[in-house]
C-alpha positions in Angstrom: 0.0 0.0 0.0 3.0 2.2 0.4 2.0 3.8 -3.1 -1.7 4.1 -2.3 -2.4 8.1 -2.7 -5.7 8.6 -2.4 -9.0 8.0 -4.7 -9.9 10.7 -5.9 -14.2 11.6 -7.1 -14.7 14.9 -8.2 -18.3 16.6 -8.4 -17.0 17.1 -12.3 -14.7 15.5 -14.5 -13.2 16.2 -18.0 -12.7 13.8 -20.8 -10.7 14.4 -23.9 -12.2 12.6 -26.7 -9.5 11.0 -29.4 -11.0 11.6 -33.0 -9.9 9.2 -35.3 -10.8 8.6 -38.7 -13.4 6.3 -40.1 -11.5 3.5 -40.7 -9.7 3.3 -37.1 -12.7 3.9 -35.4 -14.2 1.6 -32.7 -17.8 0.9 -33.3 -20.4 0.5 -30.5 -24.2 -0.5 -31.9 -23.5 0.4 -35.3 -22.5 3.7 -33.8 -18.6 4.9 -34.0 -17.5 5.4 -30.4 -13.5 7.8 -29.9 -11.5 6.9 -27.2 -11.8 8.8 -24.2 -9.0 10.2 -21.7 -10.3 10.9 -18.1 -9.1 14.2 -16.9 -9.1 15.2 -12.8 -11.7 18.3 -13.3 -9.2 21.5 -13.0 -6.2 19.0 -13.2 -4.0 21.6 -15.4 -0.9 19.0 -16.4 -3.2 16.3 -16.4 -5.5 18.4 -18.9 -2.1 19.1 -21.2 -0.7 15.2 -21.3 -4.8 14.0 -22.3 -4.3 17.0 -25.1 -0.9 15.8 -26.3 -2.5 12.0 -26.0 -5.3 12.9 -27.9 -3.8 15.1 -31.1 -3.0 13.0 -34.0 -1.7 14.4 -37.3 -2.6 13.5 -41.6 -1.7 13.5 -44.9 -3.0 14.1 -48.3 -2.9 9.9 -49.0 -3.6 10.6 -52.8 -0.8 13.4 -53.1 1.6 10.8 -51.6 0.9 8.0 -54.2 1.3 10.7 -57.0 4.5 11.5 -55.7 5.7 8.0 -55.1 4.8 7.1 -58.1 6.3 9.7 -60.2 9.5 8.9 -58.3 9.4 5.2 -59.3 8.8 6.4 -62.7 11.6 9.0 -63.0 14.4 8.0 -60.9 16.7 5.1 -59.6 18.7 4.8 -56.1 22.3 3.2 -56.0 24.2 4.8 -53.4 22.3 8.0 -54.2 18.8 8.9 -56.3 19.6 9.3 -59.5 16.8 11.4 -62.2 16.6 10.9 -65.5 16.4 14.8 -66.3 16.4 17.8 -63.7 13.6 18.9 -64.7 11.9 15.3 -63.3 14.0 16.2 -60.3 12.6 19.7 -59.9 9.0 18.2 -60.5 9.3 15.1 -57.6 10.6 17.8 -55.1 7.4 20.2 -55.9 5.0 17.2 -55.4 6.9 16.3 -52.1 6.5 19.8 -51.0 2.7 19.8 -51.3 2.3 16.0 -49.8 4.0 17.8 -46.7 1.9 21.0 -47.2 -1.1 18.7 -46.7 -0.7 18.3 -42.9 -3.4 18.4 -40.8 -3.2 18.4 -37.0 -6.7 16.7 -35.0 -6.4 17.9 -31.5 -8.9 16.3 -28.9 -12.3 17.7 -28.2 -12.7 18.6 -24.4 -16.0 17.7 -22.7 -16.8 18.5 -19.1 -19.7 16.6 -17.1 -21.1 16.6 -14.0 -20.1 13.8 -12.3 -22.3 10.8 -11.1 -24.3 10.8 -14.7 -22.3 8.6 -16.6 -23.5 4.7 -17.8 -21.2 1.9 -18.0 -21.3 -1.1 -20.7 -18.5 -3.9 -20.4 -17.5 -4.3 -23.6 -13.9 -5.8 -23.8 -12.0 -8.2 -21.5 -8.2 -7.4 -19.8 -5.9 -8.3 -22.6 -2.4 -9.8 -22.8 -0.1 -6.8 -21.9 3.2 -6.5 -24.2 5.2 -7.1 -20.7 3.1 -10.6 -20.3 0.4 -11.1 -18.2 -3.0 -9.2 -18.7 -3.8 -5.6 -18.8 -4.7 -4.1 -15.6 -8.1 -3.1 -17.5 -11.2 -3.8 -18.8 -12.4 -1.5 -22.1 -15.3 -0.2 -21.4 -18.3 2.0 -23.0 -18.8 5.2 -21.1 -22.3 6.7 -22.1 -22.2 10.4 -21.4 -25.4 12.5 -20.1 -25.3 14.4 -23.4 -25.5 10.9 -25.3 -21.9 10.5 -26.2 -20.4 7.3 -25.6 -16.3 6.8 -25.5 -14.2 4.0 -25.4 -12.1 4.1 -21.6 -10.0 2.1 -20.1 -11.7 1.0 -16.5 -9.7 -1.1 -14.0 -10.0 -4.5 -13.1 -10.3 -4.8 -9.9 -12.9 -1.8 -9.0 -14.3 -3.2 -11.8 -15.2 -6.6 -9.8 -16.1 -4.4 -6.9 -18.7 -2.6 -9.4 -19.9 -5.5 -10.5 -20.1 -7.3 -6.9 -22.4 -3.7 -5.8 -24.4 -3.5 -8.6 -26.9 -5.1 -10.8 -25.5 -5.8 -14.5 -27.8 -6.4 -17.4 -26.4 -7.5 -20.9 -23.6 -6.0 -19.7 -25.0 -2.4 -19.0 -24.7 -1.5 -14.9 -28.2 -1.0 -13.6 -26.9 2.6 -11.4 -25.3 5.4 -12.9 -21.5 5.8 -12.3 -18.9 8.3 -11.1 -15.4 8.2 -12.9 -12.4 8.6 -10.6 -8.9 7.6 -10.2 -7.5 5.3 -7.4 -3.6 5.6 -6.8 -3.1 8.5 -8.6 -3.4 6.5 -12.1 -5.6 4.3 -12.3 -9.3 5.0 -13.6 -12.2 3.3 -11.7 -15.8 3.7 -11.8 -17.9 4.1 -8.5 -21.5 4.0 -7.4 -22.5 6.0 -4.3 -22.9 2.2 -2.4 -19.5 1.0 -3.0 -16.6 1.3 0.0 -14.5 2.8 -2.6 -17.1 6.1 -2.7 -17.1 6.5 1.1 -13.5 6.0 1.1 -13.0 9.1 -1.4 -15.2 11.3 0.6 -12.4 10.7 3.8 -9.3 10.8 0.8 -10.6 14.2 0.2 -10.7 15.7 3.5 -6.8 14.9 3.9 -6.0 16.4 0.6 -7.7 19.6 0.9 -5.5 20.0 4.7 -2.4 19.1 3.6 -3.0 21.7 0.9 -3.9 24.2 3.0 -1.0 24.0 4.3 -1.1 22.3 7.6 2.4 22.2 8.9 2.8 23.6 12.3 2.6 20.8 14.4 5.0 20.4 16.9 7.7 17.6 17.9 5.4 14.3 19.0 2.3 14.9 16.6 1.3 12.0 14.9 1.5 13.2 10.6 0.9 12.0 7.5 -1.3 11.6 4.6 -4.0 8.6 3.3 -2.2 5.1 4.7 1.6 6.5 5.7 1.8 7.9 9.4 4.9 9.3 10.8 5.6 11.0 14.3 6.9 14.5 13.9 10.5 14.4 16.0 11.5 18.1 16.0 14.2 19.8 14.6 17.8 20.2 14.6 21.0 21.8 12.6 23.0 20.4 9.9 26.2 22.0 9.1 27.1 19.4 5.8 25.6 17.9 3.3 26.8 15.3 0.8 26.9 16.1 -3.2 23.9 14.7 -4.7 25.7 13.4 -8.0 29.0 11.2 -6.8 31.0 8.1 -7.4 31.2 5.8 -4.6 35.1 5.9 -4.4 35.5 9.9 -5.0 32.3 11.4 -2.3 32.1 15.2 -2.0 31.2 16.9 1.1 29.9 20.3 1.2 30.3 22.9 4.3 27.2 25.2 4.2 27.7 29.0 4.1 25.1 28.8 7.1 23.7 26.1 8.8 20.3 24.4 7.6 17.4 23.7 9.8 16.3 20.2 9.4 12.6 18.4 10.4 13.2 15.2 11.7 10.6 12.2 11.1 10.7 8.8 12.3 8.2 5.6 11.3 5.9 4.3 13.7 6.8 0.5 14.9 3.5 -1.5 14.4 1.9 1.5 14.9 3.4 3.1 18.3 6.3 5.3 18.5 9.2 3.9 21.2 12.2 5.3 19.6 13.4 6.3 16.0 12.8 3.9 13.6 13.9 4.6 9.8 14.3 8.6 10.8 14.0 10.5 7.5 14.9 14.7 7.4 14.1 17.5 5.1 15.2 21.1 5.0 11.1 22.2 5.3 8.3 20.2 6.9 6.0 18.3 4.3 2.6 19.0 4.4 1.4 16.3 6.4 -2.1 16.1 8.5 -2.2 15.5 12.2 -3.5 12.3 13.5 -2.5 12.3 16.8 0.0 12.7 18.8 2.4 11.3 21.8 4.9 12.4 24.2 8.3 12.5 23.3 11.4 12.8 26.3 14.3 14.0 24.4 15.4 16.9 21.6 15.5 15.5 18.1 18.8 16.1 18.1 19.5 14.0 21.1 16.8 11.6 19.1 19.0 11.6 15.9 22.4 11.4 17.6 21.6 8.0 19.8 20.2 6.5 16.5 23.5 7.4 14.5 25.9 6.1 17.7 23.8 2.8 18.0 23.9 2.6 14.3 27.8 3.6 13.9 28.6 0.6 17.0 26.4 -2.1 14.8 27.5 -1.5 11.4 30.0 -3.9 9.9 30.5 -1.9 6.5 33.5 0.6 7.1 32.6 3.2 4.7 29.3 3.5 6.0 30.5 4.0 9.7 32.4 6.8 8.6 29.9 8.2 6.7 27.5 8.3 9.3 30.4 9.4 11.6 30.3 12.3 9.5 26.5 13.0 9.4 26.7 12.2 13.4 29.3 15.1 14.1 27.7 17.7 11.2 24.6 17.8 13.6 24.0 20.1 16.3 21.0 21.6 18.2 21.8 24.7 17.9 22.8 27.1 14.4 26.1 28.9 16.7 28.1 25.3 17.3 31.5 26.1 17.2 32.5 25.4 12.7 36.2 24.2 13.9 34.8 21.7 16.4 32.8 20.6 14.2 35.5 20.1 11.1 37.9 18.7 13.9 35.5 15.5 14.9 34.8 15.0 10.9 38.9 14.8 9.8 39.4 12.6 12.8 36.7 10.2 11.6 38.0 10.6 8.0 41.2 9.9 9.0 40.5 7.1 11.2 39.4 5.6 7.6 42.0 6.3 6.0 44.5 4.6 8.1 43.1 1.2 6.6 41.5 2.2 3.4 41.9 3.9 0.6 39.3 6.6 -1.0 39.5 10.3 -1.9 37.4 12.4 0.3 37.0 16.1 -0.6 35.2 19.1 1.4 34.5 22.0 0.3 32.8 25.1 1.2 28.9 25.7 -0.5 30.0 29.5 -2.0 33.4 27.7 -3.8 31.0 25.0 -4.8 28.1 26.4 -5.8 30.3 28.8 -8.3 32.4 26.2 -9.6 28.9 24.3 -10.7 28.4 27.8 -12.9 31.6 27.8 -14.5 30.3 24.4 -15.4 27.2 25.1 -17.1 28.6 28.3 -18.6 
């Protein structure tokens, strides 16, 4: 579930409509039915990758034969096209220009509906997927209130739980639907009865706090978002940070030109909090909701620094030990620790390594750093 975000139902919903032409059309009762692409109502970049889906471009078919033709006719190719008179030459150019002339683009028609008006007819099984294996969806007719119908992708497993809700006849579902997404992706159709609905209305609630931008919880609240829950540590100062981009015999470490406040987070342990489990840290606190929240007894730095020490005394991998040595020391609770103490503890771990292996370490400061990286692009 780690990747579950949420289902999303929106009181509206957008579909871009694929217009093809007659002869790769999919027919429905005699009827030609596009393909649709379901679009999160007032979803901006979702709106843009359904318009770039959608827009297909053609040719002039019969200006291509002409040309193709008169190239057959007038010219041979052996390591190069050869005409049999420039003038031929001139002429295949001037009907290649106009074949390219004829370019139309088709871009998708946009169609918003209220939600919770659509029908649903199965109409094809989960196919074999090109990886192996079946598709993780059923095609599906969606009729529209305005009579449209579209061709849509629905998925498999809401599908059964639509089907296990609801009465189906020839096919049809006897309720009318609302199209949503589930994981961020995947498009399902609901009925008010269904779990998955109720579930949507709770999904909703926690996206629209997190958006508002609920972060001011302090160290012990309980945070997260849908299925993930973390407890909120505090926060503490880092001094160092590790190049991003680097080889594993040549690492970079970067002093900051002032030192970074960092949020600490720790996962729960089966659900309770007894000490820091899996700690992650970010320069700004996510925008997590508050769940609950329990006591905590120590500073997060004190938190962070007995999970580093008991991780440093258990580690068997050298490198590892010294780089977490290094992360241990760059920590501090407070943005005036003394710089040269700090660089003093990091050498001695560096060159406690050193002594038995053999790597190249570099430091440098974030100004020299950052203005080498220009030089660079420049």
């Amino acid at each position: 579930m780690a990747e579950y975000c949420g289902i999303k139902i929106f009181n509206k919903v957008t579909i871009v409509e694929k217009t093809w032409n007659e002869e790769s059309t999919y027919s429905w009762k005699g009827n030609k039915v596009n393909q649709g692409y379901v679009v999160d109502y007032g979803n901006k970049n979702m709106l843009e990758s359904a318009k770039n889906w959608a827009e297909w471009t053609s040719y002039d078919n019969a200006l291509y034969d002409e040309w193709t033709k008169f190239m057959r006719e007038h010219s041979s190719y052996d390591h190069g096209t050869k005409w049999d008179s420039p003038e031929n030459e001139r002429i295949a150019d001037t009907l290649r220009t106009k074949y390219y002339d004829s370019k139309q683009v088709h871009e998708g028609i946009i169609h918003d509906y209220d939600n919770g008006t659509f029908e649903i007819i199965l109409d094809e099984a989960a196919g074999s997927s090109s990886q192996g294996g079946k598709l993780s969806f059923w095609n599906c007719i969606i009729k529209a209130s305005d009579g449209k119908a579209y061709l849509i992708g629905i998925s498999s497993d809401l599908l059964l739980h639509l089907m296990m809700k609801n009465t189906f006849v020839n096919g049809a579902c006897q309720s009318k639907i609302w199209l949503g997404r589930i994981k961020g992706k995947s498009v399902g159709a609901f009925t008010e009865n269904m779990d998955e609905f109720a579930q949507s209305k709770e999904d909703e609630k926690l996206r629209q706090q997190a958006a508002s931008g609920n972060s001011r919880y302090v160290p012990g609240d309980i945070v997260g978002n849908f299925n993930n829950r973390y407890v909120y540590i505090g926060s503490f100062y880092s001094y160092i940070t590790q190049e991003r981009y680097q080889s594993y015999s040549r690492p970079t470490y970067i002093y900051y030109k002032k030192p970074r406040i960092m949020h600490l987070f720790s996962d729960l342990t089966d659900g309770t909090f007894k000490e820091v489990a899996y700690p992650t840290y970010n320069y700004t606190k996510p925008k997590y909701n508050v769940f609950g929240h329990v006591d905590l007894t120590k500073s997060a730095y004190d938190y962070i620094k007995e999970y580093l020490e008991n991780y440093i005394a258990n580690c068997e991998y050298p490198y590892d030990r010294m780089n977490n040595k290094i992360l241990l020391y760059s920590f501090a609770d407070t943005k005036t620790a003394d710089l040269n103490e700090i660089k003093a503890n990091i050498n001695k771990a560096v060159a406690e390594y050193l002594e038995k292996h053999h790597i190249n370490i570099t430091f440098r400061d974030e100004e020299e750093y950052n203005n080498d990286k220009e030089k660079y692009r420049n």
